[in-house]
C-alpha positions as CSV (number, residue, x, y, z in Angstrom):
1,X,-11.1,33.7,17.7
2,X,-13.4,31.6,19.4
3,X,-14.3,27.9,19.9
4,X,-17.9,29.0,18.9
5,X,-16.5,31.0,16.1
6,X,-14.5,28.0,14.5
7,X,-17.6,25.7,14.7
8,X,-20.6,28.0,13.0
9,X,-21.6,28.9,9.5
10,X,-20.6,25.2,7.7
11,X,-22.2,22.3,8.4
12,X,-19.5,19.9,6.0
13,X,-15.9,21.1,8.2
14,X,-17.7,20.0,12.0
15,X,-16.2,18.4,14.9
16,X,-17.7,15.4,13.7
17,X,-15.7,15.3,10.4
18,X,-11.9,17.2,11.0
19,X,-11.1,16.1,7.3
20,X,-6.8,16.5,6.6
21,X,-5.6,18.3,3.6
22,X,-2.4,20.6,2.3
23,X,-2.4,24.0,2.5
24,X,-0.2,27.1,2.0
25,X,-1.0,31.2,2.4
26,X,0.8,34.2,0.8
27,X,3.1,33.8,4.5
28,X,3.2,29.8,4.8
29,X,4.9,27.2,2.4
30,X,2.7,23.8,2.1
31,X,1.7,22.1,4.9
32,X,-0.7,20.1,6.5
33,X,-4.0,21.1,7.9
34,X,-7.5,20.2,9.4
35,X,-10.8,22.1,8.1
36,X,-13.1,23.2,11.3
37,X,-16.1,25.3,9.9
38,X,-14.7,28.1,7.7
39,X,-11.2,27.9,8.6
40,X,-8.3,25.9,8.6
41,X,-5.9,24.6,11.8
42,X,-2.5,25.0,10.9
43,X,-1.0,21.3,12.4
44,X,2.8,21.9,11.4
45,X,2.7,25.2,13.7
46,X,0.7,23.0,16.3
47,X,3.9,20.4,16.5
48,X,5.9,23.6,17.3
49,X,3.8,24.4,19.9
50,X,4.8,21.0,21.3
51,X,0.6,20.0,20.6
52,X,1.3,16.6,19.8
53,X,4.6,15.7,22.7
54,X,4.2,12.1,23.3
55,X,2.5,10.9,20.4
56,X,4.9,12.0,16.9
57,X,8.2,12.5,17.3
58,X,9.1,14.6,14.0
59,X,7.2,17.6,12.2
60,X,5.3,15.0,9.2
61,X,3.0,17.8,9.1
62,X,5.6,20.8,7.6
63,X,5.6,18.9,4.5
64,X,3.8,19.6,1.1
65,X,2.1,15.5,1.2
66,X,0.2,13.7,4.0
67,X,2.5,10.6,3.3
68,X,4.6,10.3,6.0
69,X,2.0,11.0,9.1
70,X,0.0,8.6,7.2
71,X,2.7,6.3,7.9
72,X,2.6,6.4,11.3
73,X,-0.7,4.1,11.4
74,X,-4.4,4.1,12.2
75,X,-2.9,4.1,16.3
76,X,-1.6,7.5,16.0
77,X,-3.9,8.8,13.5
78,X,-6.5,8.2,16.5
79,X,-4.9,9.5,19.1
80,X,-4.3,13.0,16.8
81,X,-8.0,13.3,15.6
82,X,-9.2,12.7,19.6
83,X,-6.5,15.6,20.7
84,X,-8.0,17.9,18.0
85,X,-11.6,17.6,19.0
86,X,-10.7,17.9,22.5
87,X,-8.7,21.5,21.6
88,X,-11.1,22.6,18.9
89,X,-14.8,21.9,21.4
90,X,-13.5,23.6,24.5
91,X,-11.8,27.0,25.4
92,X,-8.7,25.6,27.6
93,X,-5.6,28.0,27.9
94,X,-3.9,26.5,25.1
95,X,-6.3,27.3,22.9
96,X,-6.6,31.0,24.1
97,X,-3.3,31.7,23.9
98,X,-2.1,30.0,21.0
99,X,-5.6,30.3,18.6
100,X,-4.2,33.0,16.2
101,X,-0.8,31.2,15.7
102,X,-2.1,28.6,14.3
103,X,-6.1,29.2,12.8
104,X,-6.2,30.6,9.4
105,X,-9.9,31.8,7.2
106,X,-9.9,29.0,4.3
107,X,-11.0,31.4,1.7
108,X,-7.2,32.7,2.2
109,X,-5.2,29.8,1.8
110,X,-4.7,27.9,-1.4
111,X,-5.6,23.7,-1.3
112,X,-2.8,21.6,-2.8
113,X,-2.8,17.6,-3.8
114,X,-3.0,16.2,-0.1
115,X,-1.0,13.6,-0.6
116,X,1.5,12.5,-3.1
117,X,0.5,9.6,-5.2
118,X,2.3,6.9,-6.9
119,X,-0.3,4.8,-8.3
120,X,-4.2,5.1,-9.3
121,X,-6.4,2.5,-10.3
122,X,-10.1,2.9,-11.8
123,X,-12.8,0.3,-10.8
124,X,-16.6,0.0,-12.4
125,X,-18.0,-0.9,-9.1
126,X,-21.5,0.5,-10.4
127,X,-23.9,-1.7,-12.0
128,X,-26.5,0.6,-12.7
129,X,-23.5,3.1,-14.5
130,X,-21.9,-0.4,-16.7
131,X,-25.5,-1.7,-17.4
132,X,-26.2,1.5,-18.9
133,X,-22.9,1.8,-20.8
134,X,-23.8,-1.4,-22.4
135,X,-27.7,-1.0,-23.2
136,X,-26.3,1.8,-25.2
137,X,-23.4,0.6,-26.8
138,X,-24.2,-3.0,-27.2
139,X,-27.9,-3.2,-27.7
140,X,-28.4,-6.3,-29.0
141,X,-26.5,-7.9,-25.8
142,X,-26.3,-8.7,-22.5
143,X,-25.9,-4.9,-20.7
144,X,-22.9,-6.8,-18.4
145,X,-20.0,-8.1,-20.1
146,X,-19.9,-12.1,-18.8
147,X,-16.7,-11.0,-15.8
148,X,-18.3,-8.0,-14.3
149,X,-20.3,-9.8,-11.8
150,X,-17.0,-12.4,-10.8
151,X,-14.6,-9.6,-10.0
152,X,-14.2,-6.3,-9.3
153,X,-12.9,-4.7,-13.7
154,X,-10.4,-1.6,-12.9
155,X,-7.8,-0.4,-15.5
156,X,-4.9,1.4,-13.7
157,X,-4.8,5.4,-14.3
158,X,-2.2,7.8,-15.1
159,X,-1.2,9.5,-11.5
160,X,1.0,13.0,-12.8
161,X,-2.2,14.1,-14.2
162,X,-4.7,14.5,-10.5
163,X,-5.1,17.8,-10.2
164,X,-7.1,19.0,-7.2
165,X,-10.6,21.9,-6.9
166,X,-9.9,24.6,-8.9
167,X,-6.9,23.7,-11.6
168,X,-8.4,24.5,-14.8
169,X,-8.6,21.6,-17.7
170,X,-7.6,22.4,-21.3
171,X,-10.0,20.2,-23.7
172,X,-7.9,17.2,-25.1
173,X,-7.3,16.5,-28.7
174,X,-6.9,13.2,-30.2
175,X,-7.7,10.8,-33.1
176,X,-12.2,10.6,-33.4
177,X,-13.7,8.8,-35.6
178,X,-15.6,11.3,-38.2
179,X,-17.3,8.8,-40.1
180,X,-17.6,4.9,-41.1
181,X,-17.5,4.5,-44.5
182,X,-19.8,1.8,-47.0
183,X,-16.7,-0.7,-47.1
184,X,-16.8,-0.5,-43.0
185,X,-13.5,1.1,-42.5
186,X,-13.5,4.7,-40.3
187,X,-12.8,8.1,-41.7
188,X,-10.4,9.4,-38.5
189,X,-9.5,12.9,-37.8
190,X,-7.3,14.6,-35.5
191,X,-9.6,17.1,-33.3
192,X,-10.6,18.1,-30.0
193,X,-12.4,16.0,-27.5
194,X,-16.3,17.4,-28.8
195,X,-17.8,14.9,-25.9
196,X,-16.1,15.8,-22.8
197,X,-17.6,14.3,-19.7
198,X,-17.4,13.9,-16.3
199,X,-17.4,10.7,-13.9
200,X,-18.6,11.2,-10.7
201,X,-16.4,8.9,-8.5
202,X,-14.9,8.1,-4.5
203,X,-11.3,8.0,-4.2
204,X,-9.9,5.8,-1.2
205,X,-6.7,7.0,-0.3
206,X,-4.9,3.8,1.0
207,X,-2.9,4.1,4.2
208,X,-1.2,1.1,4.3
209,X,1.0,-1.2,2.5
210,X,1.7,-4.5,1.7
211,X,4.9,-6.5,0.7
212,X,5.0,-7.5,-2.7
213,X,3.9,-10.7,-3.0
214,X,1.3,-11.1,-0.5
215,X,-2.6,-10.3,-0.5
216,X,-5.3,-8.7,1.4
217,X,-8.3,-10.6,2.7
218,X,-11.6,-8.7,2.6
219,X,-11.9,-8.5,6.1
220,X,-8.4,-6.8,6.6
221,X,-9.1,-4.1,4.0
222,X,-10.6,-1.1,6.1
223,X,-7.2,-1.5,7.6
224,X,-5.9,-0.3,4.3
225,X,-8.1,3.0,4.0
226,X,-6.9,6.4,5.4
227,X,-9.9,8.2,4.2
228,X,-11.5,9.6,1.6
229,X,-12.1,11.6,-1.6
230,X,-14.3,13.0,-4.3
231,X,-13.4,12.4,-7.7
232,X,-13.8,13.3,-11.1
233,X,-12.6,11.2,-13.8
234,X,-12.9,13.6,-16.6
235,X,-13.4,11.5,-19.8
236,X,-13.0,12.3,-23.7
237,X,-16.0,10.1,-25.0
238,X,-15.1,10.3,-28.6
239,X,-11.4,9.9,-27.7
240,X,-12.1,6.8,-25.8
241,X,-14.6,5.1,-28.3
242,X,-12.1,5.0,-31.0
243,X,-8.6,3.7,-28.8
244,X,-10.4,1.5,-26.0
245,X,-10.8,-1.8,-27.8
246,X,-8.8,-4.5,-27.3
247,X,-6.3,-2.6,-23.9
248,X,-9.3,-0.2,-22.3
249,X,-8.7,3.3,-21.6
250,X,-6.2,5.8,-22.5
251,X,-5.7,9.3,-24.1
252,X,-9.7,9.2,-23.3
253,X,-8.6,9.6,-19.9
254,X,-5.2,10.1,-18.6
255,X,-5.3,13.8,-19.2
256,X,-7.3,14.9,-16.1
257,X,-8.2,13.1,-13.1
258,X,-9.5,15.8,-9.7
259,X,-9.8,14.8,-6.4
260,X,-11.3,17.2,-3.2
261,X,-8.3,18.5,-1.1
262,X,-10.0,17.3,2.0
263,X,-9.3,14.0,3.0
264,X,-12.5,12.6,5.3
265,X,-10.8,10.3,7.7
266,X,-12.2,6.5,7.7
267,X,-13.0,7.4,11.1
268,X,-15.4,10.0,10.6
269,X,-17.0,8.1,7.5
270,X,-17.9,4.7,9.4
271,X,-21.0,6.6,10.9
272,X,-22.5,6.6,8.0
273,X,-21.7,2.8,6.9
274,X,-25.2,1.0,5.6
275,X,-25.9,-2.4,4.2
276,X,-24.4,-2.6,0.2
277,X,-26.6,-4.2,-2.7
278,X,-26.9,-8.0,-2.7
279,X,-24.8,-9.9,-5.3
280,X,-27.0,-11.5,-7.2
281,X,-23.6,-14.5,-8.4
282,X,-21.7,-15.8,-5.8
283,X,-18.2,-15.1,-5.6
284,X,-14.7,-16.6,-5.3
285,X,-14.0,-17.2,-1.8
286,X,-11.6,-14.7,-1.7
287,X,-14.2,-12.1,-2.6
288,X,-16.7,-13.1,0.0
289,X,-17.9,-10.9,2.6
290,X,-19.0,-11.5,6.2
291,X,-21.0,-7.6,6.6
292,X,-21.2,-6.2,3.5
293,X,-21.1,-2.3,3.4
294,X,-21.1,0.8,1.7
295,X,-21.1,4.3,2.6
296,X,-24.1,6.2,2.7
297,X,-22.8,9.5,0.7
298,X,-24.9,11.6,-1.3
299,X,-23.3,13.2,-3.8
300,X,-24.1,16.0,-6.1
301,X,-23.1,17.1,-9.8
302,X,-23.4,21.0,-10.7
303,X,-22.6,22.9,-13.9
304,X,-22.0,26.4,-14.1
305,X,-22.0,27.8,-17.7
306,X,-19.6,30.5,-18.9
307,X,-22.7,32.8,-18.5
308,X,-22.9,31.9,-15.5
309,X,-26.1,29.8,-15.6
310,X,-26.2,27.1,-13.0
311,X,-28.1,24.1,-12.3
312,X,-27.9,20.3,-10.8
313,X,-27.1,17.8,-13.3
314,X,-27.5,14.9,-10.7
315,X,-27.5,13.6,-7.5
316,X,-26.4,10.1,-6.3
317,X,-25.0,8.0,-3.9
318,X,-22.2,5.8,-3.2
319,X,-24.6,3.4,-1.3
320,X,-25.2,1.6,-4.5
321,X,-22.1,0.5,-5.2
322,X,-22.7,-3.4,-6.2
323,X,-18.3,-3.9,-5.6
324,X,-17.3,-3.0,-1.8
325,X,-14.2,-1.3,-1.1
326,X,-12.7,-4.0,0.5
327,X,-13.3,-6.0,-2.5
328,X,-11.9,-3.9,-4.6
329,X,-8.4,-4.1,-2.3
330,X,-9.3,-7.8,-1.7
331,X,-9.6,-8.5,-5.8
332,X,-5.8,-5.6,-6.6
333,X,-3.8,-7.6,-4.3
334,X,-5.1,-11.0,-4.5
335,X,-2.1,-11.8,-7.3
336,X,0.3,-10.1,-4.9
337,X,0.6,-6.6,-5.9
338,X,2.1,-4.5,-3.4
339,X,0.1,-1.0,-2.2
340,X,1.5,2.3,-1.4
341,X,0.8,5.0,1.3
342,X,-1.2,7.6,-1.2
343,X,-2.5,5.5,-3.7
344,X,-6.1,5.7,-4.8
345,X,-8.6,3.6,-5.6
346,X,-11.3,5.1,-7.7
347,X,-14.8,3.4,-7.6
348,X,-15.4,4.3,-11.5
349,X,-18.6,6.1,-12.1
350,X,-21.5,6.1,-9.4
351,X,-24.8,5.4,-10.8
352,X,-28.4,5.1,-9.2
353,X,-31.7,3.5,-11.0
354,X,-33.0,6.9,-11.4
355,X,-32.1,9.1,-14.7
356,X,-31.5,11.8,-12.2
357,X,-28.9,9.5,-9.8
358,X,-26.9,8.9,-13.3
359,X,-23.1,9.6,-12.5
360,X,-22.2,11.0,-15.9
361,X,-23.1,13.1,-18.9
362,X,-23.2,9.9,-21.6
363,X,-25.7,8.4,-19.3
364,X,-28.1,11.6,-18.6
365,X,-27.9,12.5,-22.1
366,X,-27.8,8.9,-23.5
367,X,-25.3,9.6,-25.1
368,X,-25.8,12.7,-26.4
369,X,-29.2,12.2,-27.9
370,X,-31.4,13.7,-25.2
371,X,-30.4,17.4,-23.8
372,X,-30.2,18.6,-20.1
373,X,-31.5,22.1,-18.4
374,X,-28.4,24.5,-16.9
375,X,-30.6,27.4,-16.3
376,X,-31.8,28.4,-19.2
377,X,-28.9,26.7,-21.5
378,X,-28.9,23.0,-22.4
379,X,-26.0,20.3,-22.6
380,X,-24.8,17.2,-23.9
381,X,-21.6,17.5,-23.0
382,X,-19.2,20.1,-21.2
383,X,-18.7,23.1,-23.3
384,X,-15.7,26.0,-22.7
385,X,-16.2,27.8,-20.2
386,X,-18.2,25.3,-17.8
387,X,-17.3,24.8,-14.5
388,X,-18.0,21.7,-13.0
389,X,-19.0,21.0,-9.1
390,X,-18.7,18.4,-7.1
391,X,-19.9,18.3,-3.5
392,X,-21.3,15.4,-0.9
393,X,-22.4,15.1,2.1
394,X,-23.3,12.4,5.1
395,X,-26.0,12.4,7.6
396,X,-27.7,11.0,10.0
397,X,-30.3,11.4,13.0
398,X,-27.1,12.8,15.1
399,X,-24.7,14.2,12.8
400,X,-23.9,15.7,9.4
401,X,-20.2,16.2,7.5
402,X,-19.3,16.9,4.4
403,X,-16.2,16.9,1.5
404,X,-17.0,20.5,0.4
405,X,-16.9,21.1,-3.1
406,X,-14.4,19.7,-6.0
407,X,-14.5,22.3,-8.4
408,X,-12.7,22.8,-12.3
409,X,-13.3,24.9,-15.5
410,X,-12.8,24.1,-19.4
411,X,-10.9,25.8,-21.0
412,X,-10.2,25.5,-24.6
């Protein structure tokens, strides 16, 4: 194995990016890693090489969760990433000797759930995606419900059920509506989900708490982010439409969330920071922003059919966000609710002004009135046997990264 080697043949994993995950192989329990190019550095068997003397004290990476070297703050996290670029761009002894101890090929290694997570909350940071949620279901009024552009909406998720690239999702059942009668009142039938759907989302993975009781201003917030994730809020349209009024979301959506098993480190992501949409209200104080910013990640949505048809749904970008990051952690602990190392934060569904920068199935099919291309197959909505992809990527005029690819079959 070589230094060259490690850093050819994929352009997401570079020396630029070094994204963290959890990792195991038919000879290794869980444990933490870094992605370089097409394989994976073992960090647990690095600590036992003494790699990181000086600088962590105990193995946190021979664990089956990034929690605890999360703990150890943005300080160390630092130091670690700058020791791993140094060992993974140059040939140096170390490296020569050591190399096959501790470098294994990704394709044979199974990803696990980086990080274990206690809480997950769901924003709606997108006002392209809510506008068109409410052109379609409430024509006759304003797309935004009066709040949306004050604060920051969210409903808080269900956390046992993230599952990570390639867990396979059994369709939900649930009470749909099958018809509404003359007198007004709804015909319901138990059944399963016939509009399942996908939300093309960000998860921040927050590295940092707070004490119960006290609140994070704006400009503290990036303090709060370890790094990064894709995610998929998988949604049961019919489901939801039936149980969300007056409490929001449930069975619609607590019975699969996915994120990437790569972690992209804040670190490597603010290169590719750019200037977020202009709110058109002004906000409470506590909201307000000095530099405003959003990352600039392009993200694409794939299908693959179970005859193995395959074709790009969509392609957006988390640049249009219209609610920042920080706002969101600004606006969750603003009342004093205390964060946990491993939470996530989920932007809700990323949407752009073009049909083809939609974030979800309801909105590229308006709700299932106008059909999409896979191949030479059509969709509304997911069907058994599709597999859904996720992948992004950053660039700019020096440097490209990526989060690979989020990937999950339906199965019936």
């Amino acid at each position: 194995m070589t230094i060259q080697e490690l850093n050819q043949n994929n352009d997401h994993f570079t020396i630029h990016n070094l994204p963290y995950g959890v990792f195991s192989t038919p000879t290794k329990s869980a444990r933490a890693g870094v992605a370089i190019g097409n394989y994976i550095v073992d960090l647990a068997k690095l600590f036992e090489l003494n790699f990181f003397d000086g600088i962590i004290a105990t193995n946190v990476f021979a664990q089956d969760a990034l929690n605890d070297f999360i703990a150890l703050g943005k300080h160390t996290h630092l130091i670690v990433r700058q020791k791993l670029q140094t060992l993974l761009k140059e040939e140096s002894p170390f490296f020569q000797e050591y190399a096959s101890n501790f470098i294994y090929k990704q394709c044979e290694a199974k990803m696990h759930l980086p990080v274990r997570i206690g809480d997950y909350t769901d924003f709606y940071s997108s006002e392209e995606h809510a506008s068109n949620v409410g052109k379609m279901f409430r024509p006759n009024a304003a797309p935004l419900m009066p709040n949306w552009k004050h604060m920051p909406i969210a409903y808080h998720g269900r956390s046992s059920s993230i599952i990570t690239t390639n867990t396979n999702i059994k369709r939900p059942n649930g009470q749909i509506i099958k018809s509404i009668l003359e007198d007004g009142t709804h015909e319901i039938i138990y059944s399963a989900s016939k509009t399942l759907d996908i939300e093309i989302e960000l998860g921040f993975i927050i590295g940092k708490e707070n004490q119960l009781g006290t609140s994070i201003n704006t400009g503290d917030a990036t303090d709060y982010i370890f790094g990064v994730v894709l995610l998929n809020d998988f949604s049961a349209r019919d489901i939801q439409r039936w149980e969300y009024q007056p409490l929001g979301p449930f069975l619609g959506k607590n019975f699969a969330t996915s994120i990437s098993p790569w972690i992209i480190p804040y670190e490597a992501l603010k290169e590719f920071l750019v200037d977020a949409p202009t709110q058109s209200t002004e906000v409470l104080p506590y909201l307000q922003e000095q530099n405003r910013k959003n990352f600039d990640i392009e993200i694409t949505f794939e299908i693959e059919t179970k005859e193995k048809q395959k074709g790009i749904a969509a392609v957006t970008n988390s640049k249009y966000l219209y609610w920042t990051a920080e706002q969101q952690i600004a606006h969750h602990t603003v009342n004093g609710c205390n964060l946990r190392i491993g939470d996530i934060f989920g932007t809700g569904t990323i949407s752009g002004k073009e049909k083809n920068s939609f974030g979800s199935l309801l909105e590229l099919t308006w709700n299932g009135k106008e059909k999409i291309k896979i191949g030479n197959e059509e969709r509304t909505f997911l069907q058994d046997g599709d597999t859904v992809i996720l992948s992004a990527v950053c660039k700019n005029e020096k440097i490209k990264i990526g989060f690979g690819e989020l990937r999950n079959m339906i199965m019936e």
